[in-house]
C-alpha positions, -999 to +999 in steps of 0.1 A: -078-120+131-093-085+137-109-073+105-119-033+101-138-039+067-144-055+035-156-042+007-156-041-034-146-008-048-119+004-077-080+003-065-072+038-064-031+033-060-007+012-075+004+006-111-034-012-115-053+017-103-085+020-118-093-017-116-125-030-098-112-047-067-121-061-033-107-051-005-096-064+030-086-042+055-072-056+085-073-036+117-044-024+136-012-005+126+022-003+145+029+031+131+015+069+131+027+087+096+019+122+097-005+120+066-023+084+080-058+088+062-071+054+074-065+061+113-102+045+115-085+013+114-065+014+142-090+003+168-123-005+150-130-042+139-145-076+143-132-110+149-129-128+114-118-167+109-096-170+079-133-196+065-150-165+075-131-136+053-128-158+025-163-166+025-171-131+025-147-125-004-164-152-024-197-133-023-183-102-039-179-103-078-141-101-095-106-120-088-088-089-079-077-091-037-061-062-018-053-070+013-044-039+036-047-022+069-040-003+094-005-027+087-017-062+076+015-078+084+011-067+122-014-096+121-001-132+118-033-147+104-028-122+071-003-148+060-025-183+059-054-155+050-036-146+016-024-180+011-058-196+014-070-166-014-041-175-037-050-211-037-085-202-041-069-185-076-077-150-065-047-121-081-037-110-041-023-079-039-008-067-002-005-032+005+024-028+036+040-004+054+077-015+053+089-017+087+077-054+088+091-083+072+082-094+039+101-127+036+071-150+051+047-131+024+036-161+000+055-157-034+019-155-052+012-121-038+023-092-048+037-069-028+033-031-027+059-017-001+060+020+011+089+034+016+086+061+043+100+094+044+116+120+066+086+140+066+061+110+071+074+107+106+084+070+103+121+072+082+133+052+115+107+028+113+116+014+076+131-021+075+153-012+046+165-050+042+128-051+027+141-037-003+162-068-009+136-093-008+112-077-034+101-096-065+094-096-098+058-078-096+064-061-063+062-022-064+075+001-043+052+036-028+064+063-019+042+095-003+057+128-004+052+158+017+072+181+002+099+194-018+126+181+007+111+143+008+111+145-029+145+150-030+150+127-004+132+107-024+151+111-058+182+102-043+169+072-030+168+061-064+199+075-083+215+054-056+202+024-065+183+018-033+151+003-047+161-028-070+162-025-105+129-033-124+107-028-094+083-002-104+085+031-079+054+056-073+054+089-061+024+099-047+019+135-027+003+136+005-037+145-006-045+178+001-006+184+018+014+188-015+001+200-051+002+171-079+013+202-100+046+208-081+055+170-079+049+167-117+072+195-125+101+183-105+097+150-123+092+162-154+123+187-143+146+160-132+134+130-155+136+111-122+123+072-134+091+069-113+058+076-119+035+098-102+002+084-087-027+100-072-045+082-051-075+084-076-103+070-048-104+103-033-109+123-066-140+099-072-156+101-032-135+128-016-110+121+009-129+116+040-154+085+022-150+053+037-154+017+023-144+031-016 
């Protein structure tokens, strides 16, 4: 598999932000949202044997594994990858785009599934029968743009589209919508989500890599 880095940082998204974690960021990505901030990994990389990133794992300290991209799933070697880092009794976290299949994901990971919007470009993308095969433990992401993809977004869920139980964040679009105006609609609405900033960025800045 092509792999664009690994590292050992906090988890700046997800209902465990704030959680020292390592990461694994496969290269590669199928799609182009508008507000991409790891475009770095569509091309950049090095050859990696599933020995060779677990190896490299095992070096860094903690149990917690993010596996992410670029899209890991366009890569078929993410699969015996996080299988081989659940068996080794790692918590494996994926991080995916939602236009690929979950269903081969191994049941021990869990699965953090964007949802995208009208104004990330990618709406058409989505496999929406995604949705359907989330867990107990999965969460759903959702980055916003703007006042129209929050409602977009909000309807989404009065509908019922996202499963009951399965956590949903709203995140805005760093530096592309104001936390302050997503907060207020939420608070407005009493949508049930809850907002995330993608807190990585307010540590290092938006443009760091390997945090």
């Amino acid at each position: 598999m092509i792999v664009h880095e690994i590292f050992h940082s906090i988890q700046g998204e997800s209902t465990r932000a704030g959680l020292p974690c390592t990461f694994v960021r496969l290269t590669g990505c199928p799609l182009r949202c508008v507000y991409c901030d790891t475009q770095h990994a569509f091309h950049e990389g090095s050859a990696m044997t599933v020995e060779e990133v677990r190896r490299e794992v095992a070096r860094l300290p903690g149990r917690f594994v993010t596996v992410t991209g670029g899209e890991p799933l366009a890569q078929d070697e993410v699969h015996p990858l996080m299988r081989s880092l659940a068996d080794d009794g790692y918590d494996v976290q994926l991080e995916t785009s939602g236009a690929l299949d979950i269903a081969p994901v191994d049941r021990r990971v869990r699965v953090i599934l964007d949802i995208k919007t009208p104004g990330s470009g990618m709406e058409h993308r989505m496999d929406w029968s995604n949705l359907g095969k989330l867990k107990s433990g999965d969460e759903v992401k959702i980055v916003l743009m703007s006042r129209g993809d929050y409602q977009w977004s909000a309807g989404l869920l009065r509908r019922g589209t996202v499963p009951a139980g399965v956590p949903v964040l709203l995140s805005p679009a760093h530096g592309l919508l104001d936390p302050r105006d997503l907060a207020a609609w939420m608070t407005g609405d009493g949508i049930e989500a809850r907002l995330q900033l993608q807190i990585h960025k307010y540590i290092w800045g938006p443009d760091c890599r390997g945090v």
